[in-house]
C-alpha positions in Angstrom: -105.9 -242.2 -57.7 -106.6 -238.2 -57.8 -106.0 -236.3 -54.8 -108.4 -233.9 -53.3 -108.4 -230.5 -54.1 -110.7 -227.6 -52.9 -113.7 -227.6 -54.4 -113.7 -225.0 -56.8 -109.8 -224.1 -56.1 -107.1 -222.6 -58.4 -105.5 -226.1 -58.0 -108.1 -228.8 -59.4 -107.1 -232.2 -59.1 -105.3 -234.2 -61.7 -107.1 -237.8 -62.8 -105.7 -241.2 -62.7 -104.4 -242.0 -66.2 -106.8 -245.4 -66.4 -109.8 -243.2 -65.8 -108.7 -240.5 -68.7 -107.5 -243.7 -71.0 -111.2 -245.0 -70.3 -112.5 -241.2 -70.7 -110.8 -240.6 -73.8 -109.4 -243.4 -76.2 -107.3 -242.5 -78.7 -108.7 -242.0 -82.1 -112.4 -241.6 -80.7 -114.7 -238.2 -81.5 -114.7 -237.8 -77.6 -110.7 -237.8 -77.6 -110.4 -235.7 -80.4 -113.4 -233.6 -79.5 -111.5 -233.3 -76.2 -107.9 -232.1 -77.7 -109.8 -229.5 -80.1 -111.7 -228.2 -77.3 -111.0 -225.0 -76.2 -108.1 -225.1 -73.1 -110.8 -223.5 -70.5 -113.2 -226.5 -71.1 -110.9 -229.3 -71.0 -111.2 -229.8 -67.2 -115.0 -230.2 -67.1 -115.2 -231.9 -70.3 -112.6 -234.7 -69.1 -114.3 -235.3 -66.4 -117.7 -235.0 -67.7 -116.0 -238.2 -70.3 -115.1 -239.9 -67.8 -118.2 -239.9 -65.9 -119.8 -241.2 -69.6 -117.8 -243.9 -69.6 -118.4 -245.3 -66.4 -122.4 -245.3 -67.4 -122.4 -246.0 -70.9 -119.7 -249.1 -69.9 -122.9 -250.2 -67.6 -125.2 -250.2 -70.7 -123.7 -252.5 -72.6 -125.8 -255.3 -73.3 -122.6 -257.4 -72.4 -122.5 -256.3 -69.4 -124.4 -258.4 -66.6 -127.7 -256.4 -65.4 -127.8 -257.5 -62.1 -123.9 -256.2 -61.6 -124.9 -252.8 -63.5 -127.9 -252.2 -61.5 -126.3 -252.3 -58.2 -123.3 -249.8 -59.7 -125.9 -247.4 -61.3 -127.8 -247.4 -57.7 -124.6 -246.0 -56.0 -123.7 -244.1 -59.0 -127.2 -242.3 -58.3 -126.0 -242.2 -54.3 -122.8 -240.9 -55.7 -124.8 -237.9 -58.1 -126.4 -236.5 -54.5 -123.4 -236.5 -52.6 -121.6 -234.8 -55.5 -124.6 -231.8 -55.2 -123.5 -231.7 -51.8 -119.9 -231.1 -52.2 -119.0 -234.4 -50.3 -118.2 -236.9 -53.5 -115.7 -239.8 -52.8 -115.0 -241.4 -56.5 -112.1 -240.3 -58.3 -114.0 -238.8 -61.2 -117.0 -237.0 -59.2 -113.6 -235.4 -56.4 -111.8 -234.1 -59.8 -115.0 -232.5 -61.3 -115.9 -230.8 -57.9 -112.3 -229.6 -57.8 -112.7 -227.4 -61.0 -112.7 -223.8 -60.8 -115.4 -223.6 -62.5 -117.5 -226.0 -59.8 -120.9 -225.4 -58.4 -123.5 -227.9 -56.5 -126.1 -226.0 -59.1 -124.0 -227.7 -61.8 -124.1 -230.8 -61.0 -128.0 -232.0 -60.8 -128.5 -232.9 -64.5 -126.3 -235.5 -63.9 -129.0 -236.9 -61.6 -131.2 -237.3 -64.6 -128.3 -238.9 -66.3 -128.2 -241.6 -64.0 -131.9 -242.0 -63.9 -132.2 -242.5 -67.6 -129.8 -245.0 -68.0 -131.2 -247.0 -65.1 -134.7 -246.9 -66.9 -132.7 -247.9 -70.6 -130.8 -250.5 -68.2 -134.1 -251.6 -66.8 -134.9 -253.1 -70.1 -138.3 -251.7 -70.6 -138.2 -249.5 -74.4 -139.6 -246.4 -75.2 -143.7 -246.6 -75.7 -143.4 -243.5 -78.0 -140.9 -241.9 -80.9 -142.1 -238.7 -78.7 -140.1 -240.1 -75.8 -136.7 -239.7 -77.7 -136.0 -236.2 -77.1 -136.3 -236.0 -73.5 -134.6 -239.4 -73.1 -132.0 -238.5 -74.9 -131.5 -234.9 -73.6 -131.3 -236.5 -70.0 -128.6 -239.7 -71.9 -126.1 -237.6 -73.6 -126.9 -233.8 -73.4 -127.2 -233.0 -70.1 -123.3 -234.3 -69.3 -122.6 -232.0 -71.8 -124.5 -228.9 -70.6 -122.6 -229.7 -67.0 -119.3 -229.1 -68.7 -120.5 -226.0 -70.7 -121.5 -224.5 -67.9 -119.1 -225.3 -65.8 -116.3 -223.5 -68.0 -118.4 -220.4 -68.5 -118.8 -220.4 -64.7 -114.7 -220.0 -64.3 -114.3 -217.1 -61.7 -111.8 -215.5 -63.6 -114.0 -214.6 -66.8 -111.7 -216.1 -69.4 -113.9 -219.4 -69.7 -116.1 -219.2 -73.0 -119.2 -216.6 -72.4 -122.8 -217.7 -73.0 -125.1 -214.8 -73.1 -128.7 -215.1 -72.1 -130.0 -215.4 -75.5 -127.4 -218.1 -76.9 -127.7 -220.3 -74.1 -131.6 -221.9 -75.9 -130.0 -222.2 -79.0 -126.4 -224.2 -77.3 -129.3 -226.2 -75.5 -131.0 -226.8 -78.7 -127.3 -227.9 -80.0 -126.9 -229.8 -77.0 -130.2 -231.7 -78.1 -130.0 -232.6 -81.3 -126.5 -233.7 -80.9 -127.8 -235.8 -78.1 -130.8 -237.5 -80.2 -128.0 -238.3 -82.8 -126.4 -239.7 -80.7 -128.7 -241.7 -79.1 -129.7 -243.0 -82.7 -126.6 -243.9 -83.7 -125.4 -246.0 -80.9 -129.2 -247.6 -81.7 -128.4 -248.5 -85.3 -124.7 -250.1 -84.1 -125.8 -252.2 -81.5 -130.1 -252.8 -82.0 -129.0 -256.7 -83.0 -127.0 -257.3 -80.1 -129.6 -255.4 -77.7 -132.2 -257.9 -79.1 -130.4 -260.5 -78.7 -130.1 -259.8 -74.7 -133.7 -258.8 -74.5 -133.4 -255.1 -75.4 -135.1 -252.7 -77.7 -133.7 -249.7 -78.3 -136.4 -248.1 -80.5 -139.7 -246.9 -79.7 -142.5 -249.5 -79.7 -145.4 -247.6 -81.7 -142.8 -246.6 -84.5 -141.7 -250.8 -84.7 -145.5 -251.0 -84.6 -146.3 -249.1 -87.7 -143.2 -250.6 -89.3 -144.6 -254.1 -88.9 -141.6 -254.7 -87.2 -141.2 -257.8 -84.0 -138.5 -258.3 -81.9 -137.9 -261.4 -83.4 -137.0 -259.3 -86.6 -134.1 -257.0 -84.3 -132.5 -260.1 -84.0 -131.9 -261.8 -87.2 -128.5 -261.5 -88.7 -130.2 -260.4 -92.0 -132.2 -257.5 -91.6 -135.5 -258.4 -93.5 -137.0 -255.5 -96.2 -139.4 -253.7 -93.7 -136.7 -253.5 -91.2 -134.3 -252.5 -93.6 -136.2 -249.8 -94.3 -137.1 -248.9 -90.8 -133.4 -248.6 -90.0 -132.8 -246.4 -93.2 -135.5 -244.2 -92.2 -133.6 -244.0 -88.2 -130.4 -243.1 -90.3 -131.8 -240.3 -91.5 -133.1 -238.9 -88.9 -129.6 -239.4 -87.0 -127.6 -237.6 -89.8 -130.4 -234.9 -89.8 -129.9 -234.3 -86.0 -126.2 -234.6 -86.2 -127.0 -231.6 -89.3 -129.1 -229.5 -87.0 -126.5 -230.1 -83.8 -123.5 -227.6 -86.5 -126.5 -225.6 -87.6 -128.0 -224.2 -84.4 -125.1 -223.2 -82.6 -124.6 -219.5 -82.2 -122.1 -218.2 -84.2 -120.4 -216.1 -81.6 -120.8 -219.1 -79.0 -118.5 -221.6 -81.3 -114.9 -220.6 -80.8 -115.6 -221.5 -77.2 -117.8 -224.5 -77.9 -116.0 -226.5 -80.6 -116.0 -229.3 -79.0 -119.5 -229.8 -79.8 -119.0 -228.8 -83.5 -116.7 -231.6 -83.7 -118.6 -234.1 -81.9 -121.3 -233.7 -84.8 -119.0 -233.5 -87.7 -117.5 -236.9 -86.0 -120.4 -238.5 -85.2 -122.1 -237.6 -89.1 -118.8 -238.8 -90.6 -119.0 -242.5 -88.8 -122.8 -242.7 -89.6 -122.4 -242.4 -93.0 -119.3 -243.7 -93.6 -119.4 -247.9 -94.3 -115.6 -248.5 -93.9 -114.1 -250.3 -91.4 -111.9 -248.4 -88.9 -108.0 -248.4 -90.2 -105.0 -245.9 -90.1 -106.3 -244.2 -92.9 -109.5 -244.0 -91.5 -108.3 -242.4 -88.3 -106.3 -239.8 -89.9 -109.6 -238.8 -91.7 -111.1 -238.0 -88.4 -108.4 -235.9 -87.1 -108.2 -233.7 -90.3 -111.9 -233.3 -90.1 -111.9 -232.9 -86.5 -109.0 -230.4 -86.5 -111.2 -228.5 -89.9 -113.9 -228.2 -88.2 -112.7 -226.4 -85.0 -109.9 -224.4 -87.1 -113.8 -223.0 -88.7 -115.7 -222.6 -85.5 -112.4 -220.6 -84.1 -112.2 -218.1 -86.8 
């Protein structure tokens, strides 16, 4: 278990190896988005995976709803204490010991929480035009947290962001975040149906001629097929506009991101199963892409 360190202090506390095993597995565009990332960030970022996988782990559809809506509730508990300097779990102590740690920093997480408790809640989006701010409040706003925390370091080495970047990393942030979101849609829409979810927005299934009883065969019929196509797109266009909006003074010190896109792009597309091979693919094109954004 971490110890407790001074909020904010020279001397943030370590995690407990299960927690950064469950953070950051091995071969995975977080862990390798994680080891490419510049040394400043790594703290925040860590933690900010960690916290990830403690929610997105409550998502899955295998897991029972009942069980993941009481956890999410004190997760939520959890998010207000951390604003307040006065977190007890593991992960939430070792993010409020980094030096770059501020209450301010920590409230997107609140809308975190609060949007996967509406995904876990079972109810899908009414509108495409819901995506972006679901998503923003899913997968961006962790991400943001850990930007922000490293250029808040007190000792000015921590990656800069400059007033007029900062839209443009939120605009990264986004689309990388709506990629993602689309993405995990596409892997796991059959198994969602299956347990009485829906992960795409209800007038687009609508205009597709799409019902639920559709999401759930092990055959995707023609309209579907072409419905899911058409989300693929969109998810390598995002995933596209993630690399193409970041700054270009802002990437040596937020490669991370850069490599998150590249990463996630490369496993949309790519229709091979995971292998040796495979994984040594993803490190050269992780380690590529942030060798680029660094120089």
């Amino acid at each position: 278990m971490a110890w407790r360190a001074r909020p904010g202090s020279a001397h943030p506390a370590s995690l407990d190896p299960a927690f950064v095993a469950h953070a950051i597995p091995l071969g995975t565009a977080r862990h390798l988005s994680y080891v490419f990332a510049p040394p400043l960030i790594r703290g925040p970022l860590l933690g900010i995976y960690a916290l990830l996988a403690e929610w997105l782990a409550l998502l899955d559809s295998a897991t029972e709803r009942t069980v993941a809506q009481v956890k999410l509730s004190w997760w939520q508990e959890e998010m207000s204490r951390l604003t307040q300097g006065k977190a007890v779990h593991p992960v939430s102590r070792y993010l409020e010991s980094q030096p770059g740690a501020a209450p301010a920093h920590f409230t997107l997480l609140a809308a975190t929480v609060e949007a996967a408790m509406i995904e876990l809640g079972g109810v899908p989006l009414e509108r495409g035009l819901e995506l972006e701010s679901h998503s923003t409040a899913l997968y961006a706003g962790p991400l943001r947290v850990a930007s922000r925390m490293a250029s808040a370091e007190p000792d000015g080495a921590a990656p800069e962001v400059h007033a007029a970047e900062r839209p443009a990393l939120d605009r990264c942030t986004q689309k990388l975040a709506m990629a993602q979101y689309l993405s995990r849609a596409l892997r796991d829409y059959r198994r969602d149906a299956g347990n009485g979810r829906v992960p795409f927005a209800v007038d687009e299934l609508l205009q597709a001629g799409i019902e639920n009883s559709d999401l759930a065969m092990p055959q995707a019929p023609p309209h579907l097929q072409a419905y899911l196509d058409g989300v693929r797109r969109r998810a390598d266009a995002c995933y596209a506009a993630a690399a193409e909006v970041m700054p270009q003074a802002a990437r040596p010190g937020f490669r991370h991101l850069l490599v998150l896109a590249a990463l996630g792009r490369k496993q949309l597309n790519s229709q091979r199963s995971s292998s040796a091979f495979t994984a040594l693919e993803d490190m050269l094109l992780a380690w590529t892409t942030a060798r680029r954004a660094a120089h």
